[in-house]
N, C-alpha and C positions, 0 to 999 in steps of 0.2 A: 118780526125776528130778523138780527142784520145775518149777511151772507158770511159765514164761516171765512178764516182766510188762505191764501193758498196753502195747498201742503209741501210746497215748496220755498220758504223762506229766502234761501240764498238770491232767487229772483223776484223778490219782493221789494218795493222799494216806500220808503217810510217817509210820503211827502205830507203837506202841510193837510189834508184832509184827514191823512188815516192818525196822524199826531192830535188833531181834534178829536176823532173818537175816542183815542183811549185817554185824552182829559176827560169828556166828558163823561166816559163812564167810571172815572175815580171818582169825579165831581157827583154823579148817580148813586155810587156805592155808599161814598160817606154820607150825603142826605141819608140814607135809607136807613143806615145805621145810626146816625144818630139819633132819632125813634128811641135807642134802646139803650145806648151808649153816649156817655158825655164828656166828651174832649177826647185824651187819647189818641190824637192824630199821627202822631211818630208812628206809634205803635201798628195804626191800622194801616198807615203809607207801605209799612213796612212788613208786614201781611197780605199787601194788596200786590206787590214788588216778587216776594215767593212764588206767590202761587201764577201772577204772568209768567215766572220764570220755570215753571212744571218745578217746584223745589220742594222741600218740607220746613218747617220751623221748629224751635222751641221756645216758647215762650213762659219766663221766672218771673216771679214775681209773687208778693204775698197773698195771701188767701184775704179776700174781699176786694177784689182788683176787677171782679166784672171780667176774667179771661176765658170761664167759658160760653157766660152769654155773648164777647165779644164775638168767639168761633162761628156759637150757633146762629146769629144774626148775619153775620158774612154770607155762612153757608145757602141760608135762607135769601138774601139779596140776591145772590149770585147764580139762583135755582138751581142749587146743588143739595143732591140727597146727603144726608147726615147720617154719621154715626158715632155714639161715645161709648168712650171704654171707661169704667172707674177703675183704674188699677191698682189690685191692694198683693198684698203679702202671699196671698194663697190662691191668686189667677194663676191660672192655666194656660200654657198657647192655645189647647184647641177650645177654651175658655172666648178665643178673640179670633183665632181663622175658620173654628167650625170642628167638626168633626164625623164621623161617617156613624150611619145606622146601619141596624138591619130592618128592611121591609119586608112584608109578605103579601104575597099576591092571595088575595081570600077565596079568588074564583082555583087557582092551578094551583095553590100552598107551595106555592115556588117563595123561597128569599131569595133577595138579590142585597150588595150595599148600596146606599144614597145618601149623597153626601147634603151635610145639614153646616149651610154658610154661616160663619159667624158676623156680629157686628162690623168688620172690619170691608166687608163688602159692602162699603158707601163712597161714596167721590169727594168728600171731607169728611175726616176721621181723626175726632179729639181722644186723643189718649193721654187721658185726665189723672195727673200725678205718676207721671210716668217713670218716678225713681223708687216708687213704692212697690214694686215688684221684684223680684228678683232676676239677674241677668238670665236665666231658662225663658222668663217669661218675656222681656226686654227685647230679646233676638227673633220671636215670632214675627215681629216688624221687620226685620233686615231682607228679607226673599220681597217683601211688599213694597218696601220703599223704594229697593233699587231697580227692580224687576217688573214691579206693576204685578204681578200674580200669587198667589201661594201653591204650596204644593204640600201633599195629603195623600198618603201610603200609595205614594209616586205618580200619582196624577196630577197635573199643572191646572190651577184654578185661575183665568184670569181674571183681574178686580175691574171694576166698571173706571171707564176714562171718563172726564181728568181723575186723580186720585192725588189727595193731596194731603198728607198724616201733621196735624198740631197738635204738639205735644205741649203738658203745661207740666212746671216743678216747683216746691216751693225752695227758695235759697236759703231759709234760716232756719228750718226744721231738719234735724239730721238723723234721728233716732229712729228707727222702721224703715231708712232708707237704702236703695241701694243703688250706688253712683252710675252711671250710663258709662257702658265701655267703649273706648275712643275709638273703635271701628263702630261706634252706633251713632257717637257724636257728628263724627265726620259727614256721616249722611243727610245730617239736618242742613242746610243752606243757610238756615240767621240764626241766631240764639239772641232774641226779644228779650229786653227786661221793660218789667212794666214798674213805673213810676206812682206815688201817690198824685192824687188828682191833688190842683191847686184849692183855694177857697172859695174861690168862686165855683168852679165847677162839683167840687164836695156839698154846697148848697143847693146846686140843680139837682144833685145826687138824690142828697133828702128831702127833696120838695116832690120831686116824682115817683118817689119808690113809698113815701107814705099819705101820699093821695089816691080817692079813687081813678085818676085820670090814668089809663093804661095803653100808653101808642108802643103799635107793633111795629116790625123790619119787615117792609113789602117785598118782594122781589121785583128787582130793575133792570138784572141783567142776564143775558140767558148765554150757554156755552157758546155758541158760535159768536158772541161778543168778545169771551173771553179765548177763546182761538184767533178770533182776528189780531186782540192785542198783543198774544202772544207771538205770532207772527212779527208785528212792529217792532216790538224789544228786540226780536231776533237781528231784525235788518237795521238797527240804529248799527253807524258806521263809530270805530273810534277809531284816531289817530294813531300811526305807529308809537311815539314816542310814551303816550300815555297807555299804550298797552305795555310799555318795556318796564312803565312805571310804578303801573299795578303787579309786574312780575318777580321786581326787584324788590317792591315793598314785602310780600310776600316771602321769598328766598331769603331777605335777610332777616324772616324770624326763624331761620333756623340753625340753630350753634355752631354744627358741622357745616356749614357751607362760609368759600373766601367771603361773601358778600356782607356775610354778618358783621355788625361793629362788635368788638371788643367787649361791648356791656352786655350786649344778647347774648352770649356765650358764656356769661356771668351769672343772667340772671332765669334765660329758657333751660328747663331739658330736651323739648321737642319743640319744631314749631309747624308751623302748617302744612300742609302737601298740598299737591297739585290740585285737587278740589277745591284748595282756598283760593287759588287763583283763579280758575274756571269759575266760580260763586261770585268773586269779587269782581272780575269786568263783567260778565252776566248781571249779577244785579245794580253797577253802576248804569248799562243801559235802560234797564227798567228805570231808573231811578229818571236820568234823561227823558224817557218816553214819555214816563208819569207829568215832566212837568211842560212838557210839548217843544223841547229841545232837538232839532234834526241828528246830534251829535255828542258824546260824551264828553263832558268838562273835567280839569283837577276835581274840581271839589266833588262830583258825584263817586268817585273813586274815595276822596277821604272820608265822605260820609258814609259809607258800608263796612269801611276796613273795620271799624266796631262789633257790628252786628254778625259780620262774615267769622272774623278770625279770632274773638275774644274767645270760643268752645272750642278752638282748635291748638293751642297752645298751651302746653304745660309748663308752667314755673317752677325755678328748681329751689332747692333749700333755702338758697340765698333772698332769693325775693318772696318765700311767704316768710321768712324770718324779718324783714324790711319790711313787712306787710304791701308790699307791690302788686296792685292785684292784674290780672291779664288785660284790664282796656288802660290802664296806666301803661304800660307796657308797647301796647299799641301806638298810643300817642306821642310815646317816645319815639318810635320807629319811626311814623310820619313827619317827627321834626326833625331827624334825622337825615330823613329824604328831601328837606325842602328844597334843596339845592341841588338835588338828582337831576333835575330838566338842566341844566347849566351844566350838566356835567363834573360838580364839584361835590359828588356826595361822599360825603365824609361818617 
């Protein structure tokens, strides 16, 4: 077992040994998982990037995409306990944080209440179709997510550390669903879309799932790996200018602000808050750490602006009438910016 890292990050410093480690253990994580999973490397880079960064995800994508096996395989790598929620129509909150009994003492015939944990007290917790519930049931999550604890006829329950909630949805099923309200969105850190696998990899697909040969996901990496790493994302340095750049990127997807161009005002009603920006240089340094870079580049910043801010932005009339969807939007923004570092951004 490696040594935990300090719990003081701000005096950590992320030299060329501790940047080894946390290659090596994305380079551990993916063998482990590919056991069970084939290809999908974005997708798990970018699950592996969350959760260094204590975050939550959401992860779209159609039904037979391998997104829960993806979770539960992680989970198990990572020797983190699991837990999955199915969430349908007629869950319950205390359906998912618990709820209280009465017990009786047989010897004194005393009752007392004792509270009965739900599924959600695990340190990875798939909350499996999670628009299939209704917002009652939706918000049970919100005290967990941002607080790390629930609380239950006013007693504070804390959840086991790390705690890190994936959530899955389908995008092309709409009927029985009910949309996540953008105080629930906001709290997720990536919104993952998972893509269909290539040809080749859809033939690894069905060569392994209809043979008898059955390889499992070992566990590679134990918490104080994943504390250490977390630490190193922390202490990755960025430059001032590319922090100003992730900030403006940011601020100008929102209508009401001077920074906006003219088209964002056309085609946003809302655009991100200050969490997209805290999300978006946060997970550019993971993104840095992941690939053993002492320092944040442009590009680890444009590669996240996707994942970070496409759930954070509302499109107004105009662009679902243009059929413009939220990462087109994006990419306009970033081309936008090219010339931001030059001071010519137009």
């Amino acid at each position: 077992m490696m040594n935990p890292s300090p719990t003081s990050p701000e005096s950590f410093i992320a030299d060329d040994a501790a940047l080894v480690r946390v290659g090596q253990l994305r380079e551990k994580l993916l063998l482990s998982v590919s056991h069970s999973i084939v290809g999908q490397q974005e997708v798990l880079d970018q699950v592996i990037i969350t959760i260094l960064c204590g975050g939550h995800c959401l992860i779209e994508g159609v039904p037979g995409l391998a997104k829960t096996l993806m979770i539960r395989s992680l989970a198990k790598a990572m020797s983190l306990s699991f837990g999955r929620i199915q969430f349908t129509p007629d869950l319950m909150p205390s359906d998912i944080i618990g709820t209280e009994v009465i017990q009786e003492n047989r010897g004194t015939g005393e009752r007392s209440l004792h509270f009965l944990a739900g599924p959600i007290f695990a340190q990875m917790l798939l909350a499996d179709e999670i628009n299939r519930s209704p917002p009652k049931t939706q918000s049970a999550l919100l005290e967990a997510m941002q607080e790390c604890q629930v609380s239950v006829s006013g007693t504070t329950h804390p959840l086991p550390t790390p705690f890190f909630v994936l959530a899955t949805q389908n995008p092309i099923e709409q009927e029985g669903t009910y949309p996540l309200p953008e105080a629930q969105l906001d709290r997720f850190m990536l919104l993952i879309r998972v893509n269909y696998p290539n040809d080749a990899e859809e033939l690894e697909i069905v060569r392994r799932t209809t043979s008898k040969v059955a390889e499992t996901t070992e566990p590679v990496v134990d918490v104080g790996e994943l504390v250490f790493a977390s630490a190193v994302v922390r202490s990755i340095p960025v430059a001032e200018h590319l922090l100003k750049y992730a900030i403006q990127l940011v601020r100008a997807s929102r209508p009401d602000t001077p920074e906006a161009p003219a088209w964002v005002r056309e085609l946003v009603r809302y655009g991100a808050g200050p969490r997209g920006s805290q999300f978006l240089v946060l997970a550019a340094k993971a993104r840095a750490a992941l690939a053993g870079r002492p320092c944040v580049e442009l590009n680890d910043i444009q590669a996240m602006a996707l994942p970070v801010l496409r759930h954070r932005l509302v499109p107004s009339f105009e662009a679902e009438n243009r059929l413009m969807s939220t990462d087109e939007i994006i990419t306009r923004l970033i081309d936008s910016l090219s010339t931001f570092l030059s001071g010519e951004y137009r």
